[in-house]
N, CA, C and O atoms as a Tripos MOL2 file, in Angstrom:
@<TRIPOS>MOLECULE
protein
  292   291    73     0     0
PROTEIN
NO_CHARGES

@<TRIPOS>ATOM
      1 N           0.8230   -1.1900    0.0000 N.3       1 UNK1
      2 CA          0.0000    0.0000    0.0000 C.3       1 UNK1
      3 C           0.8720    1.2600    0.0000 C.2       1 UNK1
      4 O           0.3610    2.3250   -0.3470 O.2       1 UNK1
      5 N           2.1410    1.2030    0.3640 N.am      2 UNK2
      6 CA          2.8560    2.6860    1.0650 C.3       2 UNK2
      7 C           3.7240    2.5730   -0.2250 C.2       2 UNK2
      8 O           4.2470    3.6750   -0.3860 O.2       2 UNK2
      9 N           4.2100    1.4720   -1.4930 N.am      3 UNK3
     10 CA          5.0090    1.6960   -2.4310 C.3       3 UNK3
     11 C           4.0900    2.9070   -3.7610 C.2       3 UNK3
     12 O           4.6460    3.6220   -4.5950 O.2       3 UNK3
     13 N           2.5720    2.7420   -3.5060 N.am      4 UNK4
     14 CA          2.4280    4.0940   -4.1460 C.3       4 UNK4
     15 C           2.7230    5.5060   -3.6880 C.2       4 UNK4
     16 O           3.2970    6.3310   -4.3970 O.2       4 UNK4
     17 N           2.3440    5.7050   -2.6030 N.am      5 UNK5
     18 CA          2.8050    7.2320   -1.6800 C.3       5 UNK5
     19 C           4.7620    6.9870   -2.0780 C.2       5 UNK5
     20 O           5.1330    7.6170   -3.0680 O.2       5 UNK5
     21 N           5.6640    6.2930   -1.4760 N.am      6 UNK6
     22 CA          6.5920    6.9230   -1.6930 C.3       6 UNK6
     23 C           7.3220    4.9190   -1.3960 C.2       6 UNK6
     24 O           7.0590    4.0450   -0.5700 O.2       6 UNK6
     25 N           8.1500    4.9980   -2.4350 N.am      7 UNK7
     26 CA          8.9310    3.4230   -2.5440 C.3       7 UNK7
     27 C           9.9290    3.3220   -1.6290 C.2       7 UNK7
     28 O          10.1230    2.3590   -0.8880 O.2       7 UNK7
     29 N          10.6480    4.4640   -1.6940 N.am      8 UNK8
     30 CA         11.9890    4.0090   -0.7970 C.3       8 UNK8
     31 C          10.9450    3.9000    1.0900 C.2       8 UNK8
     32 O          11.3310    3.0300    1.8710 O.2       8 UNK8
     33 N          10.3440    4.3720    1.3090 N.am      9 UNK9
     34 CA          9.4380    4.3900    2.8500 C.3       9 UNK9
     35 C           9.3330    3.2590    2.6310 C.2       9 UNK9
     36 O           9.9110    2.5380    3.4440 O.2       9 UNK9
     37 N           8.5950    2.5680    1.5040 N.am     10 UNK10
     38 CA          8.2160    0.9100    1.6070 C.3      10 UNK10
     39 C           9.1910    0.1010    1.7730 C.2      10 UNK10
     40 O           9.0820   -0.8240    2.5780 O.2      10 UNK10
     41 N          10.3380    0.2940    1.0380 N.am     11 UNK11
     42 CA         11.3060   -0.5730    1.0600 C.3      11 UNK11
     43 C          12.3310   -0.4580    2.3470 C.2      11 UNK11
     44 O          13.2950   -1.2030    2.5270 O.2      11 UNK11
     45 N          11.9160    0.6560    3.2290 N.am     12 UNK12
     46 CA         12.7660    0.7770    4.9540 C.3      12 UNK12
     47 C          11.8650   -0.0180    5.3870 C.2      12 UNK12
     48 O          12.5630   -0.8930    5.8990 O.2      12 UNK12
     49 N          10.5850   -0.3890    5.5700 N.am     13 UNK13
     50 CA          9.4190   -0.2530    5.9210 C.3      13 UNK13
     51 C           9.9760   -1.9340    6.2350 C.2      13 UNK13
     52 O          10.3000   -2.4850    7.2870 O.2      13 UNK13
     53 N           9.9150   -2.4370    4.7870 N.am     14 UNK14
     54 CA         10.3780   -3.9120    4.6000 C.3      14 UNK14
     55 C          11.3810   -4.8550    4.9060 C.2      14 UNK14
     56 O          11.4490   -6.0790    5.0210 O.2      14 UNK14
     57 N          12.4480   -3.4840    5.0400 N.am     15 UNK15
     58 CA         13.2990   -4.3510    5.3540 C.3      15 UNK15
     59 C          13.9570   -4.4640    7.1920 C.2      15 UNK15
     60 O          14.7920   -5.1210    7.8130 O.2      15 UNK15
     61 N          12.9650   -3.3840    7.4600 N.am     16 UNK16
     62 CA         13.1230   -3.6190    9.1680 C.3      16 UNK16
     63 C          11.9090   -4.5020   10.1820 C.2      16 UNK16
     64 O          11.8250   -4.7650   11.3810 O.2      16 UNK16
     65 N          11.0160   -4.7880    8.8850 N.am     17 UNK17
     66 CA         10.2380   -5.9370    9.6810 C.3      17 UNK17
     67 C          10.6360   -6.7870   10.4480 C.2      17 UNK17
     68 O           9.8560   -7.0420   11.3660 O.2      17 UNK17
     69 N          12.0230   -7.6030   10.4140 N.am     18 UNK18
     70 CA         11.9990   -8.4440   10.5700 C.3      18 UNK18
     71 C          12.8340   -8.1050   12.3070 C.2      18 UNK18
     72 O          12.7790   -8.8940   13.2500 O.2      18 UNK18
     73 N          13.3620   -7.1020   12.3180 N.am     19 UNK19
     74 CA         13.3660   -6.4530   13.5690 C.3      19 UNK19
     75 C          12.6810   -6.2410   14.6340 C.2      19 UNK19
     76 O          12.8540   -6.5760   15.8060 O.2      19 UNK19
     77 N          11.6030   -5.4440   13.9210 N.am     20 UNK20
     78 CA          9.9580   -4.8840   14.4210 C.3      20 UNK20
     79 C           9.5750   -5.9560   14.6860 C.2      20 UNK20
     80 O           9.0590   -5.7450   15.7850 O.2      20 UNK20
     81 N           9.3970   -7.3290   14.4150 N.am     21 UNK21
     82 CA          8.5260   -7.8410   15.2390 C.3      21 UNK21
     83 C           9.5280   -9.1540   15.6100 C.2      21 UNK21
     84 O           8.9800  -10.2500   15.4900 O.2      21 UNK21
     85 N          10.7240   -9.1570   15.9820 N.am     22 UNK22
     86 CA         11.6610   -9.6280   16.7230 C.3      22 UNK22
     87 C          11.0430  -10.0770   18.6950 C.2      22 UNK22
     88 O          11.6220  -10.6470   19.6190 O.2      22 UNK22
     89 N           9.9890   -9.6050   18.5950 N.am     23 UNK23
     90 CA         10.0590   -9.7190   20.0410 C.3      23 UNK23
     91 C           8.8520  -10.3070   19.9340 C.2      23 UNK23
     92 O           8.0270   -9.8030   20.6960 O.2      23 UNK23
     93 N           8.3210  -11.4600   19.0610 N.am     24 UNK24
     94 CA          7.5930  -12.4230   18.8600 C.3      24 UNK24
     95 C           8.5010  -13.5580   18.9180 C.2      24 UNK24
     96 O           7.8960  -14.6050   18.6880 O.2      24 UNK24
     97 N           9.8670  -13.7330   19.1680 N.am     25 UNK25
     98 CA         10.4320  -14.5330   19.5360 C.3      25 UNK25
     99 C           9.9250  -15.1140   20.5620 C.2      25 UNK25
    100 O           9.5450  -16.2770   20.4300 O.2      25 UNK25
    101 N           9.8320  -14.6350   21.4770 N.am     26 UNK26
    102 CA          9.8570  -14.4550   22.9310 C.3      26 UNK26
    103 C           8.4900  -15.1750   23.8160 C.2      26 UNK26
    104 O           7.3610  -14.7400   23.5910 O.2      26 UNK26
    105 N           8.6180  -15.8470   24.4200 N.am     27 UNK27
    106 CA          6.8110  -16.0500   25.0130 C.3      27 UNK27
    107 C           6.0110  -14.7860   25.2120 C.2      27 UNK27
    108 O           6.4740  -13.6720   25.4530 O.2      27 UNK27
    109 N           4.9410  -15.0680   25.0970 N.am     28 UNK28
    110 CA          3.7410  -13.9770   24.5950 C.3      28 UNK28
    111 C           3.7890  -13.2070   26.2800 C.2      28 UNK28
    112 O           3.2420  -12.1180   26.4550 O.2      28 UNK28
    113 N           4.5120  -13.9430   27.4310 N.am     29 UNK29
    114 CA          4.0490  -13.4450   28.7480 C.3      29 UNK29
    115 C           5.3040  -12.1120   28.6820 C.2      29 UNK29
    116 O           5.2470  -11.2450   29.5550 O.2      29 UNK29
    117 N           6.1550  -12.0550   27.8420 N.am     30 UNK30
    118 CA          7.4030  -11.1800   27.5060 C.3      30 UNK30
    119 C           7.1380  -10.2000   26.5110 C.2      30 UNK30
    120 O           8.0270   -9.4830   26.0540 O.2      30 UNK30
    121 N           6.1090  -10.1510   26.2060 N.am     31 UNK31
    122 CA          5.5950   -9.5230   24.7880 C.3      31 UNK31
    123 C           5.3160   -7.4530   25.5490 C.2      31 UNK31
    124 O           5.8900   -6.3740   25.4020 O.2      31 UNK31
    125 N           4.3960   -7.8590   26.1360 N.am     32 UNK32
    126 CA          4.3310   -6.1310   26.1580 C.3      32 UNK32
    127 C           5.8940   -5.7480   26.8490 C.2      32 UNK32
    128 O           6.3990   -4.9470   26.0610 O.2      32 UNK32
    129 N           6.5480   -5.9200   27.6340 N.am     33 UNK33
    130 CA          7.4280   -5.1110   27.9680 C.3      33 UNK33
    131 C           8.4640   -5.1480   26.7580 C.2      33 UNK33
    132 O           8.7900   -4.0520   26.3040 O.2      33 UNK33
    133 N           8.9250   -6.1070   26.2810 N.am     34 UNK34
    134 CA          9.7110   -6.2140   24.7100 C.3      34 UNK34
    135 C           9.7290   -5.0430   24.1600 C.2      34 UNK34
    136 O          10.6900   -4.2860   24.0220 O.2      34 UNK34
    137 N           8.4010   -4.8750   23.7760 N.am     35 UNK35
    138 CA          8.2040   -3.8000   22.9270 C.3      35 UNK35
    139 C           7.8250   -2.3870   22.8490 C.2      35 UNK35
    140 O           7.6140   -1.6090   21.9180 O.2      35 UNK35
    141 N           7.8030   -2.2780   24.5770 N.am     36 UNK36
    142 CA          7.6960   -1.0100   24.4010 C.3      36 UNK36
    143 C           9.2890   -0.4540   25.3350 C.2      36 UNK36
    144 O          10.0710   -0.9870   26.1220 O.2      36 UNK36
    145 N           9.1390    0.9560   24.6500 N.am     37 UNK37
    146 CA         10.4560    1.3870   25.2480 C.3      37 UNK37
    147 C          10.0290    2.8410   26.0660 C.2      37 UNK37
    148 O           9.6280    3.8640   25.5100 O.2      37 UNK37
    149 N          10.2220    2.6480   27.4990 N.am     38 UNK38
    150 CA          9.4430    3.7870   28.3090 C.3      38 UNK38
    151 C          10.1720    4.8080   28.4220 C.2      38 UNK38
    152 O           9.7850    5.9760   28.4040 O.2      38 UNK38
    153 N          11.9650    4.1710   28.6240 N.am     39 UNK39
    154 CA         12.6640    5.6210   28.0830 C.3      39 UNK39
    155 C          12.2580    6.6980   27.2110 C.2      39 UNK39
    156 O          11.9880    7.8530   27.5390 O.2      39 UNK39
    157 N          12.2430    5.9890   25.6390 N.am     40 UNK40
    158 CA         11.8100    6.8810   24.6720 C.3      40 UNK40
    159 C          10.5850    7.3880   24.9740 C.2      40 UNK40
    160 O          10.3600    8.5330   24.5810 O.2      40 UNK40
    161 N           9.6130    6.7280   25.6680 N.am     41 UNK41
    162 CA          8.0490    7.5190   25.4580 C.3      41 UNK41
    163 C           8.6910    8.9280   26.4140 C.2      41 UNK41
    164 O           8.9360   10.0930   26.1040 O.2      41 UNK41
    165 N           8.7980    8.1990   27.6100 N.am     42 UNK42
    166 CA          9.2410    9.7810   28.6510 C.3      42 UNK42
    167 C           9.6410   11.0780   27.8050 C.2      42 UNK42
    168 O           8.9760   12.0740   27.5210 O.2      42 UNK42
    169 N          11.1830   10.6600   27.4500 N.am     43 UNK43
    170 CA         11.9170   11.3770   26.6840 C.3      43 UNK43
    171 C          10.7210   12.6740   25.8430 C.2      43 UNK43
    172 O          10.4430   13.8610   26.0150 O.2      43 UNK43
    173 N          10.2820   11.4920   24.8460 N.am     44 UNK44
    174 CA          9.3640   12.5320   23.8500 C.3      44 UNK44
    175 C           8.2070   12.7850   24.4070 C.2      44 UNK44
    176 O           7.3910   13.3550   23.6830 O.2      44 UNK44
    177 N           7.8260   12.4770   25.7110 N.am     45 UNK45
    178 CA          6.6970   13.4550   26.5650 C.3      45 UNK45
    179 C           7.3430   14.6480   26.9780 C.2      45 UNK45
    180 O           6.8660   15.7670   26.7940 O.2      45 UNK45
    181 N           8.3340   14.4370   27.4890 N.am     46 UNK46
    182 CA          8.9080   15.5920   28.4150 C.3      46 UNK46
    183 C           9.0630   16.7640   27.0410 C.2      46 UNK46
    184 O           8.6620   17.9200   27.1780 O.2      46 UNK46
    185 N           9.5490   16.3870   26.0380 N.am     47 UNK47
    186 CA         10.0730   17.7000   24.9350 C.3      47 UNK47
    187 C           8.2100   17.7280   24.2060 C.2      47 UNK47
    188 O           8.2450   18.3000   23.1170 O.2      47 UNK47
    189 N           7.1980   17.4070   24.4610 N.am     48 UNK48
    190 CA          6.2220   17.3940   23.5740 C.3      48 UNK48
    191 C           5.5560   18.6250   25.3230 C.2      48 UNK48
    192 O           4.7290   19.5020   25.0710 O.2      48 UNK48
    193 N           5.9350   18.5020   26.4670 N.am     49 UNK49
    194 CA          5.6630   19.1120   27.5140 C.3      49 UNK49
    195 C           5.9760   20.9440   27.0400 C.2      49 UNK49
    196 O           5.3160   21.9600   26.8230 O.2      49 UNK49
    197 N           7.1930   20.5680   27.0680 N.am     50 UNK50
    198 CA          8.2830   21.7710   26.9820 C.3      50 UNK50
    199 C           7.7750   22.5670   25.4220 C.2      50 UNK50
    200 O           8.1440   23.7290   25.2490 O.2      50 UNK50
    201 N           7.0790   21.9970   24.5310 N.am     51 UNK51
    202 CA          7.0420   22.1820   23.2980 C.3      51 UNK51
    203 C           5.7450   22.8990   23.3120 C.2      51 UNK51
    204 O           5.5290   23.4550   22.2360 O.2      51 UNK51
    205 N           4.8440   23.0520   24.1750 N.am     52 UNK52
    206 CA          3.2100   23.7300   24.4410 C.3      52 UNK52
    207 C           3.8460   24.4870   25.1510 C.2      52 UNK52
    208 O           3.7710   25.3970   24.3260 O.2      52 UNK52
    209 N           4.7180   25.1720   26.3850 N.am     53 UNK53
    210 CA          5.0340   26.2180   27.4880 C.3      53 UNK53
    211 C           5.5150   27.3190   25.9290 C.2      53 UNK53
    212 O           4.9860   28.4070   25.7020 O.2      53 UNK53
    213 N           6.6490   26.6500   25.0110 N.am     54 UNK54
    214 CA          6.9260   27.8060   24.1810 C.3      54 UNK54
    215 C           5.9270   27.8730   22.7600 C.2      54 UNK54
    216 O           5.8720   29.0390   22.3660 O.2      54 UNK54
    217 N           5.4710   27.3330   22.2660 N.am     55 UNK55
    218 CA          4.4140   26.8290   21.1820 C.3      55 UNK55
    219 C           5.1980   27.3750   19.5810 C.2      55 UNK55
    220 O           4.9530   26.9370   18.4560 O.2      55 UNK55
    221 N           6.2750   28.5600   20.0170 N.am     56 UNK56
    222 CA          6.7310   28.8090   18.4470 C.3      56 UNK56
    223 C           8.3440   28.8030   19.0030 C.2      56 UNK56
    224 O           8.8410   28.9060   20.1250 O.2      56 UNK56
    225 N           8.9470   28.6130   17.5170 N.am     57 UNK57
    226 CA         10.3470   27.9020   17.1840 C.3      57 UNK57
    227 C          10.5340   28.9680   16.3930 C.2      57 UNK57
    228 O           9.6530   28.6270   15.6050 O.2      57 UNK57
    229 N          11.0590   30.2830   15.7900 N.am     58 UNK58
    230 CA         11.5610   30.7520   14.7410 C.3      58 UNK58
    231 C          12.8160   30.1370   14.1940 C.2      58 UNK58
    232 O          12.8320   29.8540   12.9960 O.2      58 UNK58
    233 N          13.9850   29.8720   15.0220 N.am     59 UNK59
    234 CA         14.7410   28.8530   14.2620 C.3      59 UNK59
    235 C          15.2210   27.4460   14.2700 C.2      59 UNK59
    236 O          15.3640   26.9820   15.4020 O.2      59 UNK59
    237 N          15.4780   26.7270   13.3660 N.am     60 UNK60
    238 CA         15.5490   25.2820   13.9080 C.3      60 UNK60
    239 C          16.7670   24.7600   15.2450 C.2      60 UNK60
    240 O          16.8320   23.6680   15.8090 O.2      60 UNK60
    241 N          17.5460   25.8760   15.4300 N.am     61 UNK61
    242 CA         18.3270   25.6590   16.2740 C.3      61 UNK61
    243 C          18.0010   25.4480   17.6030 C.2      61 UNK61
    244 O          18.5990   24.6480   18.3230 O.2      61 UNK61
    245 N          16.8230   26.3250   18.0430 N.am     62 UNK62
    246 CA         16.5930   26.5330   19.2860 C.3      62 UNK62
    247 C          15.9500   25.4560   19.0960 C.2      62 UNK62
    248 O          16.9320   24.7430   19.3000 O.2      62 UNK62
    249 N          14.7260   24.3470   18.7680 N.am     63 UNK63
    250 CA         14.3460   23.3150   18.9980 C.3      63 UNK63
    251 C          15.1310   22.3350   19.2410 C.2      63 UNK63
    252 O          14.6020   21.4270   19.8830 O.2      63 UNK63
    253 N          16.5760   22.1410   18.8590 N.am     64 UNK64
    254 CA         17.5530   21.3880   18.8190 C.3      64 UNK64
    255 C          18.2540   21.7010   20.2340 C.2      64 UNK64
    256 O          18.7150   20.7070   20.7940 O.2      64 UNK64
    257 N          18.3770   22.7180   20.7800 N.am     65 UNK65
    258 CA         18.8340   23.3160   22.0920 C.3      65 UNK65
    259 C          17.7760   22.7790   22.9160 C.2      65 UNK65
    260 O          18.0840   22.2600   23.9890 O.2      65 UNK65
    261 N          16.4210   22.8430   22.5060 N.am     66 UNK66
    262 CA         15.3860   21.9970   23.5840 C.3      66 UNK66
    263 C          15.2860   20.6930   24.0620 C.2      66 UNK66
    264 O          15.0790   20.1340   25.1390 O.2      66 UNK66
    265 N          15.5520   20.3280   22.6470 N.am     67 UNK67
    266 CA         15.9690   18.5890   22.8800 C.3      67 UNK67
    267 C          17.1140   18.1080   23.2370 C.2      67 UNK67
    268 O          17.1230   16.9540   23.6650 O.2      67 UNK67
    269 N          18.0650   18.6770   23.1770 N.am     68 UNK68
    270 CA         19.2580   18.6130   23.7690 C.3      68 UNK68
    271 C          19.6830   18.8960   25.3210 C.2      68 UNK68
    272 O          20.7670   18.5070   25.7560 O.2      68 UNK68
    273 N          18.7910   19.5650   26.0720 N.am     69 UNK69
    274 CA         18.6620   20.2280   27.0540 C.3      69 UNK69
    275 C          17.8970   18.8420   27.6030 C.2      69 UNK69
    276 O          18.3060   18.2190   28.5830 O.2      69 UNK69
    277 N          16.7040   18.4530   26.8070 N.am     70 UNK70
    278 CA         16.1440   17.5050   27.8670 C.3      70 UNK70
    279 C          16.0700   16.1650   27.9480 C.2      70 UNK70
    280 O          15.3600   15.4600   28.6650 O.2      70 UNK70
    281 N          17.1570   15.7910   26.8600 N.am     71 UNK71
    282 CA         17.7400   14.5200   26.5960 C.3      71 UNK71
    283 C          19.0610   14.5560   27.8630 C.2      71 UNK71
    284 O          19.4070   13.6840   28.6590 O.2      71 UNK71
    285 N          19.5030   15.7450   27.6650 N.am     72 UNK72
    286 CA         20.8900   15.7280   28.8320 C.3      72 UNK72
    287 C          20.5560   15.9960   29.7220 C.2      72 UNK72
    288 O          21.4320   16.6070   30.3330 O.2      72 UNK72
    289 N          19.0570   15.8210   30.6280 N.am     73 UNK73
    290 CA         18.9800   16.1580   32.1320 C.3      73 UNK73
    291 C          19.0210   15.1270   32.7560 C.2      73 UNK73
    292 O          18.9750   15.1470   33.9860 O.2      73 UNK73
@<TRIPOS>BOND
     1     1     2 1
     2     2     3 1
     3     3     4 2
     4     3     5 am
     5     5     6 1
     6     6     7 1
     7     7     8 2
     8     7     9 am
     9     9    10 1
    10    10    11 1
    11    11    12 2
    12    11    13 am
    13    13    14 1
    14    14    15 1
    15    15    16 2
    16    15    17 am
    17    17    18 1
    18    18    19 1
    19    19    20 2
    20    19    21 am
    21    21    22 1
    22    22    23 1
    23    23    24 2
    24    23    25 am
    25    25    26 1
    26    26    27 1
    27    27    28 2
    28    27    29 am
    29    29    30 1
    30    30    31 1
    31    31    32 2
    32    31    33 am
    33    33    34 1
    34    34    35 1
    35    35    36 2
    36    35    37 am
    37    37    38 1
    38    38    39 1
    39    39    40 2
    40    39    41 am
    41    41    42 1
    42    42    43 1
    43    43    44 2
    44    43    45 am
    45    45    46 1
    46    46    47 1
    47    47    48 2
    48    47    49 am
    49    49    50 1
    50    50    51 1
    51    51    52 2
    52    51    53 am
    53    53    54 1
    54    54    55 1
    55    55    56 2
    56    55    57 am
    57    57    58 1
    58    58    59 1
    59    59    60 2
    60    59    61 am
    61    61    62 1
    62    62    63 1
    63    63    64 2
    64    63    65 am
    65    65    66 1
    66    66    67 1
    67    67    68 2
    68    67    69 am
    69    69    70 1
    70    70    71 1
    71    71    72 2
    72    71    73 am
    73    73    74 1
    74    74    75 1
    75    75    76 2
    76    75    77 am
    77    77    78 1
    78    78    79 1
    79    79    80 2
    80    79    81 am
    81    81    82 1
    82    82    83 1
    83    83    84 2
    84    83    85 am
    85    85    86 1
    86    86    87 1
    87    87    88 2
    88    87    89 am
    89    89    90 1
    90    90    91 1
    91    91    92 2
    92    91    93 am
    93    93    94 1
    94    94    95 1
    95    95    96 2
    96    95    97 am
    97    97    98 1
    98    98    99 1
    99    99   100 2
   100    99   101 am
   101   101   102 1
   102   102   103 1
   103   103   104 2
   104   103   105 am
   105   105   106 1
   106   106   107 1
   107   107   108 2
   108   107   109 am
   109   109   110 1
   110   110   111 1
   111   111   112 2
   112   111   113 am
   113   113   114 1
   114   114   115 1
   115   115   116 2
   116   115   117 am
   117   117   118 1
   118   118   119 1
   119   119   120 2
   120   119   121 am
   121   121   122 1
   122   122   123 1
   123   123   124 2
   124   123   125 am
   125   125   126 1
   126   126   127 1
   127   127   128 2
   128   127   129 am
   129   129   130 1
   130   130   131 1
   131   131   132 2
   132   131   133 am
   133   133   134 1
   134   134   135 1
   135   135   136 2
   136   135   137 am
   137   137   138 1
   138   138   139 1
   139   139   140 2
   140   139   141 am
   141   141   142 1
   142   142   143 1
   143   143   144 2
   144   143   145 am
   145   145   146 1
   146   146   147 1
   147   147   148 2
   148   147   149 am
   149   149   150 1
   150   150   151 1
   151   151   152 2
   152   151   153 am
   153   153   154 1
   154   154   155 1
   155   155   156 2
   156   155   157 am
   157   157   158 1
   158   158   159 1
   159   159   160 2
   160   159   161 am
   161   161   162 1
   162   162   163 1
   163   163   164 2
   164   163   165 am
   165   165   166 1
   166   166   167 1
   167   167   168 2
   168   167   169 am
   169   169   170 1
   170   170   171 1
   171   171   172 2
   172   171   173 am
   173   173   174 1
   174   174   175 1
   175   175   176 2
   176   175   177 am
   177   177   178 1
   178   178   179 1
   179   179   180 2
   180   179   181 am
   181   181   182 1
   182   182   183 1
   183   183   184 2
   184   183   185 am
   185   185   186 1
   186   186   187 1
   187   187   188 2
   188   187   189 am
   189   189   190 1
   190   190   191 1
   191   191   192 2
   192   191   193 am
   193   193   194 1
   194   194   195 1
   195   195   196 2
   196   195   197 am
   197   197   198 1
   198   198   199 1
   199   199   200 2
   200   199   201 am
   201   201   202 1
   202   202   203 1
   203   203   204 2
   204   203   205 am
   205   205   206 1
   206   206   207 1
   207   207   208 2
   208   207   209 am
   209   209   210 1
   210   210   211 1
   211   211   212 2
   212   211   213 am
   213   213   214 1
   214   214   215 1
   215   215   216 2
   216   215   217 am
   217   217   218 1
   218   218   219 1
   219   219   220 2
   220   219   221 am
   221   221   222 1
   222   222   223 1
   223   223   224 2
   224   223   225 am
   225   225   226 1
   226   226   227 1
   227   227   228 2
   228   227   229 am
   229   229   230 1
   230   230   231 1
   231   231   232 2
   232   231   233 am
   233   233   234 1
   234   234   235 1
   235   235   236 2
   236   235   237 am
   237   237   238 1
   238   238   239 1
   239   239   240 2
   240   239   241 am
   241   241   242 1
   242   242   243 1
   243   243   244 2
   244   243   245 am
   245   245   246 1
   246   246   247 1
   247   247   248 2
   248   247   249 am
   249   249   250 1
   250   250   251 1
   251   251   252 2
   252   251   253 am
   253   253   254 1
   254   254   255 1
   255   255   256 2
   256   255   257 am
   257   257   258 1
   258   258   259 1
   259   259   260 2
   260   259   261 am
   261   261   262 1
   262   262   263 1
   263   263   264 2
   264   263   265 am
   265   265   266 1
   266   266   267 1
   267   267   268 2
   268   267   269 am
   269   269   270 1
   270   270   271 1
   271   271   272 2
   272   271   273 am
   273   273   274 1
   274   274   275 1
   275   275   276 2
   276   275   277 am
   277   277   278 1
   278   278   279 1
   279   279   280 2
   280   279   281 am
   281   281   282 1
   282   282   283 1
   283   283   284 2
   284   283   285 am
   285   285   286 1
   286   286   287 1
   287   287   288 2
   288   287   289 am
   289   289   290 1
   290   290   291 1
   291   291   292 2
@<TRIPOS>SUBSTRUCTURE
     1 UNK1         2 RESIDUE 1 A UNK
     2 UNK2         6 RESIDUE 1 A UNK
     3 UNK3        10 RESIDUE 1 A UNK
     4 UNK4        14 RESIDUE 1 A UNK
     5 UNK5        18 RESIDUE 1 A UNK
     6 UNK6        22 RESIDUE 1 A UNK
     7 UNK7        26 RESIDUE 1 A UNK
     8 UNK8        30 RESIDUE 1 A UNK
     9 UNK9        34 RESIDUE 1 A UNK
    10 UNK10       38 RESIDUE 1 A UNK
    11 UNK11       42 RESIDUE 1 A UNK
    12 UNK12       46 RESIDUE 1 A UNK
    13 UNK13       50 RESIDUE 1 A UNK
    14 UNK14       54 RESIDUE 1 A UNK
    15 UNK15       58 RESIDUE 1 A UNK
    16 UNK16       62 RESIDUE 1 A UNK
    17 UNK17       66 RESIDUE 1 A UNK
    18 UNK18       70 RESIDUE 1 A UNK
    19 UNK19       74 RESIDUE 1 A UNK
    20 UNK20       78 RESIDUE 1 A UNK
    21 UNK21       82 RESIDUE 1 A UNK
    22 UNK22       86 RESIDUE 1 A UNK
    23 UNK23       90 RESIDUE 1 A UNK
    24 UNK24       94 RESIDUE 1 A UNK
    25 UNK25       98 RESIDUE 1 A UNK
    26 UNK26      102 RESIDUE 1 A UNK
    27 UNK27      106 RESIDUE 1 A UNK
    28 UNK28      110 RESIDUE 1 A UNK
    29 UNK29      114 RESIDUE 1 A UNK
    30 UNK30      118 RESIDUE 1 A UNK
    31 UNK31      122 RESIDUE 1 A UNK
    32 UNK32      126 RESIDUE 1 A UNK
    33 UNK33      130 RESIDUE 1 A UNK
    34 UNK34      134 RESIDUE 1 A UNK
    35 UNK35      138 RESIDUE 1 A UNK
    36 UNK36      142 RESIDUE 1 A UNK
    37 UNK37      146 RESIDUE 1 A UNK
    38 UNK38      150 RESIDUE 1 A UNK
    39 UNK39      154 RESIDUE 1 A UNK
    40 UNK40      158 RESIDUE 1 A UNK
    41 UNK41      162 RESIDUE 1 A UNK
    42 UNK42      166 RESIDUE 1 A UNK
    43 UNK43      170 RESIDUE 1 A UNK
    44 UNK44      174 RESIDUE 1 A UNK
    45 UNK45      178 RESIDUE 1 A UNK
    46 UNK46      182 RESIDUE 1 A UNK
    47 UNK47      186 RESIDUE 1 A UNK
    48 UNK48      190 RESIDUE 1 A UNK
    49 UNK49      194 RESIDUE 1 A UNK
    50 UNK50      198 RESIDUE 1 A UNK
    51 UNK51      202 RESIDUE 1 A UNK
    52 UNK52      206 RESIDUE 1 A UNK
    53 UNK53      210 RESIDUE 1 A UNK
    54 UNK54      214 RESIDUE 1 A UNK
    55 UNK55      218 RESIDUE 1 A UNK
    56 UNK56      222 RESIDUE 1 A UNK
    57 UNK57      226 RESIDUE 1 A UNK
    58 UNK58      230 RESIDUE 1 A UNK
    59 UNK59      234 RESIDUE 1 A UNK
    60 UNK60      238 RESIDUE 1 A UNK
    61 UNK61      242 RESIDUE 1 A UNK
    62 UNK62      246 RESIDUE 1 A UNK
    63 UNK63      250 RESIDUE 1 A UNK
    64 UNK64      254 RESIDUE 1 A UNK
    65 UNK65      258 RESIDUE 1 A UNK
    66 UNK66      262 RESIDUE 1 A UNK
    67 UNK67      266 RESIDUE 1 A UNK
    68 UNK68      270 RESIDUE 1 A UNK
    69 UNK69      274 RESIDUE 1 A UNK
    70 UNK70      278 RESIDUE 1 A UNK
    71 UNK71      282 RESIDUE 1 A UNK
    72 UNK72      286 RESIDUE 1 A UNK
    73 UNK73      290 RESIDUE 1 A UNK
């Protein structure tokens, strides 16, 4: 379905399947924690937090100073 919108997306898409669902190895009682990663959710809560207090970016730098700031706390 995604090789009409754009081929090369399909073909990352395809070839990291077999990654993505790598944690079907595993007994099904191992399955939700496998796959989720709570670091990352935090992480991109905390900058999606920080990202409504300022709501505008004029340059791409300072968003990069935000995430950088709250990746390194």
């Amino acid at each position: 379905m995604l090789e009409g919108f754009c081929l090369e997306a399909a073909h990352i898409l395809e070839e990291a399947e077999p990654n993505a669902l790598a944690y079907l190895d595993f007994p099904p009682s191992h399955w939700k924690r496998l796959r989720t990663n709570n670091l990352q959710e935090r992480t991109n809560r905390e900058i999606k937090r920080r990202l409504r207090v300022v709501q505008v970016f004029p340059p791409v730098a300072s968003l990069e100073r935000l995430t950088g700031s709250v990746v390194f706390d």
